[in-house]
TORKOL-4160 file (C-alpha; in steps of 0.2 Angstrom, whole numbers, padded with zeros to 4 digits, m for minus):
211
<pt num="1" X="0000" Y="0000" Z="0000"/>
<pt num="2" X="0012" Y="0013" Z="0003"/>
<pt num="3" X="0022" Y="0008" Z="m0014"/>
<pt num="4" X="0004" Y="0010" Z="m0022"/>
<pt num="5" X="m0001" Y="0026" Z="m0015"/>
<pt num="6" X="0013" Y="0037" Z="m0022"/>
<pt num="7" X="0011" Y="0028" Z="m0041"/>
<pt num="8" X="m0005" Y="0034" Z="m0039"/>
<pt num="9" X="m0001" Y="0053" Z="m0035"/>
<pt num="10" X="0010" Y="0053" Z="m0048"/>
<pt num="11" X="m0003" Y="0045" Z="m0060"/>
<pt num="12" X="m0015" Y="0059" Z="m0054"/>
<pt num="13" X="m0004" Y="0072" Z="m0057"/>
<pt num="14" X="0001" Y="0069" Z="m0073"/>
<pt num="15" X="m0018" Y="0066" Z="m0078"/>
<pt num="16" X="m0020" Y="0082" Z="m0072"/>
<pt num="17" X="m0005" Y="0093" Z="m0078"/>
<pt num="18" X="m0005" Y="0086" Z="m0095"/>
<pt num="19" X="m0024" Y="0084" Z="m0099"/>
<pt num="20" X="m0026" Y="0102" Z="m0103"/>
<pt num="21" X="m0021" Y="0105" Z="m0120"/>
<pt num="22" X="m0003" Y="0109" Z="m0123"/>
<pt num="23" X="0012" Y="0107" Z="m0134"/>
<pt num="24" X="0016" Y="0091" Z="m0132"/>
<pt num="25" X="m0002" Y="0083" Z="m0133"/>
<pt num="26" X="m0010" Y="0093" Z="m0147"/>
<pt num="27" X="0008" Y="0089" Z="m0156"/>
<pt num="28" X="0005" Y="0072" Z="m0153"/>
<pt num="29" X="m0011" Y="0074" Z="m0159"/>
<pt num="30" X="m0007" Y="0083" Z="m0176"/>
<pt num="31" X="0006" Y="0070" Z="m0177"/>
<pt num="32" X="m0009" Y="0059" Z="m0179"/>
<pt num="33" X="m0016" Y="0064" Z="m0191"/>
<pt num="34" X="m0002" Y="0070" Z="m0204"/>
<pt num="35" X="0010" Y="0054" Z="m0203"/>
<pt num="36" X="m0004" Y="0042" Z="m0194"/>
<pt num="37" X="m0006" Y="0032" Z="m0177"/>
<pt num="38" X="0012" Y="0023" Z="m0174"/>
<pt num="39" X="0022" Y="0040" Z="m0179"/>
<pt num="40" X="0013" Y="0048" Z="m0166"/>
<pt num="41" X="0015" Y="0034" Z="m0152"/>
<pt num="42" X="0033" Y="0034" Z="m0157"/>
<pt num="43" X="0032" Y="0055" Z="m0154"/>
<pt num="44" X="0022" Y="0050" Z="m0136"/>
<pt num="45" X="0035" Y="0036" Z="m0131"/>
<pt num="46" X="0050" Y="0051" Z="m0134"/>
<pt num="47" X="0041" Y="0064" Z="m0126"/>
<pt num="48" X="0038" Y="0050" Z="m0111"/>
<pt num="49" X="0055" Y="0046" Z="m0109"/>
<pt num="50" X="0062" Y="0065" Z="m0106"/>
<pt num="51" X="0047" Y="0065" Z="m0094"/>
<pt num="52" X="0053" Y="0052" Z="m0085"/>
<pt num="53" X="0070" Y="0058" Z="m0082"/>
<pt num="54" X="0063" Y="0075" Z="m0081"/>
<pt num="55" X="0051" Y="0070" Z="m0064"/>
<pt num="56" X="0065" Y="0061" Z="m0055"/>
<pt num="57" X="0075" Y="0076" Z="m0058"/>
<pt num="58" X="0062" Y="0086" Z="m0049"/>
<pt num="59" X="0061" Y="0074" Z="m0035"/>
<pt num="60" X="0078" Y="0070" Z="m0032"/>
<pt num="61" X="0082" Y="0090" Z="m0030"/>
<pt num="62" X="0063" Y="0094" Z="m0024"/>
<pt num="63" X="0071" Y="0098" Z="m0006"/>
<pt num="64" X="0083" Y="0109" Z="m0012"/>
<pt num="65" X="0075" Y="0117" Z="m0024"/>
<pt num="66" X="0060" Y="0121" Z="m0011"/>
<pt num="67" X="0071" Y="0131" Z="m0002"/>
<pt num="68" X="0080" Y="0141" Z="m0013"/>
<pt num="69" X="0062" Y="0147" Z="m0024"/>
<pt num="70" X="0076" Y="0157" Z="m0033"/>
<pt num="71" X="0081" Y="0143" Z="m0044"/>
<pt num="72" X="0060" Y="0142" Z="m0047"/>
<pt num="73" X="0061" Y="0155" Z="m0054"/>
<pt num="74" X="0078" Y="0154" Z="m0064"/>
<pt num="75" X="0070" Y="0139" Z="m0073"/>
<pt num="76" X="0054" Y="0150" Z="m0077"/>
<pt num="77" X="0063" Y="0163" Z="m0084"/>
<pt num="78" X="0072" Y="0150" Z="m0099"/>
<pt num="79" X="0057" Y="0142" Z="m0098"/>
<pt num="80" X="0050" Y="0159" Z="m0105"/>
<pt num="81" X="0064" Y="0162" Z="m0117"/>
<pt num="82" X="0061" Y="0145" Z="m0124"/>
<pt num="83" X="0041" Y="0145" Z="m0126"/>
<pt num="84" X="0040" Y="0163" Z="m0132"/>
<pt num="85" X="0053" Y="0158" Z="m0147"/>
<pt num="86" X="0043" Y="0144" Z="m0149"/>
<pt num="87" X="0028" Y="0154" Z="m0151"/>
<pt num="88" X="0037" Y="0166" Z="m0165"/>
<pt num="89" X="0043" Y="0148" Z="m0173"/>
<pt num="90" X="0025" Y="0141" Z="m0177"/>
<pt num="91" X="0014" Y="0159" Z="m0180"/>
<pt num="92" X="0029" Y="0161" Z="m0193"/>
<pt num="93" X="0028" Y="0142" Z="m0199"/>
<pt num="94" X="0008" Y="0143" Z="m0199"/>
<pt num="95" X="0010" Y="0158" Z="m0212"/>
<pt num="96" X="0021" Y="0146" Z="m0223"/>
<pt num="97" X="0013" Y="0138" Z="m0240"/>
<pt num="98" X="0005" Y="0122" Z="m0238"/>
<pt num="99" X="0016" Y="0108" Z="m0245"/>
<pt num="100" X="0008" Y="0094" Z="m0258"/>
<pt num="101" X="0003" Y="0077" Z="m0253"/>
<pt num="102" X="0020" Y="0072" Z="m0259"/>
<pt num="103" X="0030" Y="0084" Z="m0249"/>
<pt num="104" X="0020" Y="0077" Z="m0233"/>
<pt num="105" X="0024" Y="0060" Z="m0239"/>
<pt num="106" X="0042" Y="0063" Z="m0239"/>
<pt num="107" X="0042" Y="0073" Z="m0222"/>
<pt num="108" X="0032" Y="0059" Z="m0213"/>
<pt num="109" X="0048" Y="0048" Z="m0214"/>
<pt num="110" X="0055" Y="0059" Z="m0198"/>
<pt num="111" X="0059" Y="0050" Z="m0184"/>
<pt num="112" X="0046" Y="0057" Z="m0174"/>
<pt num="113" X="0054" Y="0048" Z="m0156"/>
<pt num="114" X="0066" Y="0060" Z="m0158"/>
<pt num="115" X="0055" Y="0075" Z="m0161"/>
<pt num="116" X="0046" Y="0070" Z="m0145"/>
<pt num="117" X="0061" Y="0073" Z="m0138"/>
<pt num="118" X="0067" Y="0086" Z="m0140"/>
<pt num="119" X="0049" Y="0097" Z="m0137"/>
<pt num="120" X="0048" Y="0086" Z="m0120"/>
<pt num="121" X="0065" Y="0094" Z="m0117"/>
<pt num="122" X="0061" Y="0110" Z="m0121"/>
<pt num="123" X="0047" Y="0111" Z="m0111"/>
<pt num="124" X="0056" Y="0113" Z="m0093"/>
<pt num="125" X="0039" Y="0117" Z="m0082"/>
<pt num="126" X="0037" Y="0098" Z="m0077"/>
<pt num="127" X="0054" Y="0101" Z="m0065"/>
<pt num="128" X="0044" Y="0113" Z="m0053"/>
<pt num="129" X="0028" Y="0108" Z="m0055"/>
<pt num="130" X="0033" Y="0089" Z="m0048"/>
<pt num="131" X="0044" Y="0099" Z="m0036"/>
<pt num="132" X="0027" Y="0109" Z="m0030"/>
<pt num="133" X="0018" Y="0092" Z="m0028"/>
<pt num="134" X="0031" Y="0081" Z="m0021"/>
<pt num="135" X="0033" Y="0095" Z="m0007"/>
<pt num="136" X="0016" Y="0097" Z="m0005"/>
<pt num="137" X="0010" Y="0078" Z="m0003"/>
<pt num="138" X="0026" Y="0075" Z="0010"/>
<pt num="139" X="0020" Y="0091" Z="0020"/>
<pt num="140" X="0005" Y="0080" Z="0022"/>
<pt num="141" X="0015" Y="0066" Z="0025"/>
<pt num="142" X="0009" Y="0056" Z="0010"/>
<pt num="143" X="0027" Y="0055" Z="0001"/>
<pt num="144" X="0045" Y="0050" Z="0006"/>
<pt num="145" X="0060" Y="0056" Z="m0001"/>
<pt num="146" X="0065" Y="0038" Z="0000"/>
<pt num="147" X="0069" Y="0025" Z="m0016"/>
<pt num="148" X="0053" Y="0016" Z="m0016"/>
<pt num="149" X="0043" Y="0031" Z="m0014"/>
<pt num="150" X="0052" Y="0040" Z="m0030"/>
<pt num="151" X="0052" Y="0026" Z="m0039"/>
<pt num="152" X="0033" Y="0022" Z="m0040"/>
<pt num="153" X="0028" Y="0040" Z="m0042"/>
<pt num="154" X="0040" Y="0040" Z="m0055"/>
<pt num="155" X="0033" Y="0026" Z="m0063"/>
<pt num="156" X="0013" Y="0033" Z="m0057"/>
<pt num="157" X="0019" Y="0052" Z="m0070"/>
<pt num="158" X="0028" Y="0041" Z="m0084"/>
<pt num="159" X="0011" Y="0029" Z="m0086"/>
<pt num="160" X="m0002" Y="0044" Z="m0084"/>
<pt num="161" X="0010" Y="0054" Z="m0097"/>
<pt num="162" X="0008" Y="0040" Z="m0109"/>
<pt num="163" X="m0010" Y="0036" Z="m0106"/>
<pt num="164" X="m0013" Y="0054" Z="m0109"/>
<pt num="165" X="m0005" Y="0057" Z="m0125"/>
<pt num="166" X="m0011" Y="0041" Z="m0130"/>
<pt num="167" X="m0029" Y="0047" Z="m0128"/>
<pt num="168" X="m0025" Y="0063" Z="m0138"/>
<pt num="169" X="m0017" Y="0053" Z="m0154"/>
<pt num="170" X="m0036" Y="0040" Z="m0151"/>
<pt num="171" X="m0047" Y="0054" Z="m0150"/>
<pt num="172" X="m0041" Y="0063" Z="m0165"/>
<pt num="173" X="m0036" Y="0050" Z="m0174"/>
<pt num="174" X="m0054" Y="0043" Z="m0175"/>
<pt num="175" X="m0060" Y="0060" Z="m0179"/>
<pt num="176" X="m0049" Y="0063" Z="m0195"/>
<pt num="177" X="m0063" Y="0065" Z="m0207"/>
<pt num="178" X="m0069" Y="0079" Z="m0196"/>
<pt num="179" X="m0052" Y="0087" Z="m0191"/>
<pt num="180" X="m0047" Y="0097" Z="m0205"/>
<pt num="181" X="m0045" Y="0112" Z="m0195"/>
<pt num="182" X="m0033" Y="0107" Z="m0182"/>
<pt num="183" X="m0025" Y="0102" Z="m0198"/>
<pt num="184" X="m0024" Y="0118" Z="m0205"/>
<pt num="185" X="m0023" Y="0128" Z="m0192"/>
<pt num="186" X="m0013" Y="0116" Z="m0179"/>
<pt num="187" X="0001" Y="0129" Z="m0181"/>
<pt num="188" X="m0009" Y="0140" Z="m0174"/>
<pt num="189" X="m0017" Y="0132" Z="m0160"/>
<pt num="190" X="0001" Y="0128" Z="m0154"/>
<pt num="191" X="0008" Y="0143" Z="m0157"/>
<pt num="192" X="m0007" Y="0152" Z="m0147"/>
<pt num="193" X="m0004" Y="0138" Z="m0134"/>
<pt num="194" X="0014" Y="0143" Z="m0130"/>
<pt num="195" X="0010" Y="0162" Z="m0132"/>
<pt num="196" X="m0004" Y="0159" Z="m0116"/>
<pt num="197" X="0009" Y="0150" Z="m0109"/>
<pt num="198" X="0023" Y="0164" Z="m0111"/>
<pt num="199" X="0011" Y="0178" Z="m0105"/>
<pt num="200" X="0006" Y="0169" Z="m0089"/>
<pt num="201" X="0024" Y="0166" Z="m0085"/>
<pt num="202" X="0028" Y="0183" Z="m0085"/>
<pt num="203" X="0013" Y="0188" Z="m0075"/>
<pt num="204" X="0020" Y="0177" Z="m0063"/>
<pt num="205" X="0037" Y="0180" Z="m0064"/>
<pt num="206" X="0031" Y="0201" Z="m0059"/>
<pt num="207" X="0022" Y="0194" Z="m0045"/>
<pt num="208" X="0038" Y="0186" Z="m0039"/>
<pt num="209" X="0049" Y="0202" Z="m0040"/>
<pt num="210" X="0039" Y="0215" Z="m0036"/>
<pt num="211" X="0033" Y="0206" Z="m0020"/>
């Protein structure tokens, strides 16, 4: 039982954190539907495995890091830089001609695990988020900075992460006939995504410093 109730938490709070739309899982879900079902699960299996390295990271420095907020706020700043040149990247790849069928053939041939990747990397707000919730649940004394403990909520966030992007690539996937929009405007929706998420970091981040 006390192996079970952390993979829980962590299975909860990656259902929760990643459910909302966001990079990764409306990229997955684009992914979908330009190159098909097993490119996107390979892109959900590369973006899983920088989450899992990305949560134990968070938990193994989540004491440290809850006492020096400064760092907090170090990673929100690059996190900022990186999400607001992301925004510019897909408004400006959004205003780009559409390629042809054949164009789209050749492109879906990317290695997409490794596309995964590297937007899983870029996107540094897991670290304090896991960070907020490991410190959170020890407080109540629901969590243990011990092996076991880490290990299964490690293992509770990877699953959850997966499930959710899986769902993403199933629900549009089964809707392709219908999702010519996200389609054609899936730029867009991304690049608005990671604008929100650019302008409610700096709203935050002037909170911080101005006290």
């Amino acid at each position: 039982m006390a192996i079970v109730l952390p993979f829980f938490f962590g299975f909860i709070a990656a259902a929760v954190g990643i459910t909302p739309p966001g990079l990764i899982n409306m990229t997955a879900a684009k992914v979908s539907l330009k190159d098909g079902r097993n490119e996107a699960i390979s892109f959900a299996i590369g973006a899983t495995v920088i989450v899992f390295f990305q949560t134990f990271l968070a938990l193994l420095f989540a004491n440290f890091i809850d006492s020096r907020p400064d760092i907090i706020n170090k990673l929100q700043e690059f996190g900022l830089f990186i999400f607001f040149a992301l925004t510019i990247y897909f408004f400006w790849k959004a205003k780009k001609p559409k390629i042809s069928k054949s164009e789209t053939k050749t492109r879906s041939k990317t290695n997409r695990f490794f596309l995964g990747m590297l937007l899983s990397v870029l996107n540094l707000f897991p670290i304090p988020y896991y960070v907020f919730i490991s410190i959170t649940l020890s407080s109540y004394g629901y969590f243990f900075f011990t092996k076991g403990f880490i290990l299964s909520f490690v293992s509770g966030v990877v699953i959850g992460s997966f499930l959710v992007f899986y769902l993403y690539i199933l629900f549009f996937k089964k809707r392709e006939s219908k999702s010519s929009f996200l389609m054609d405007n899936g730029n867009y929706i991304i690049g608005t995504i990671t604008g929100l998420v650019s302008l409610f970091t700096i709203f935050k981040l002037i909170k911080v410093y101005l006290g």
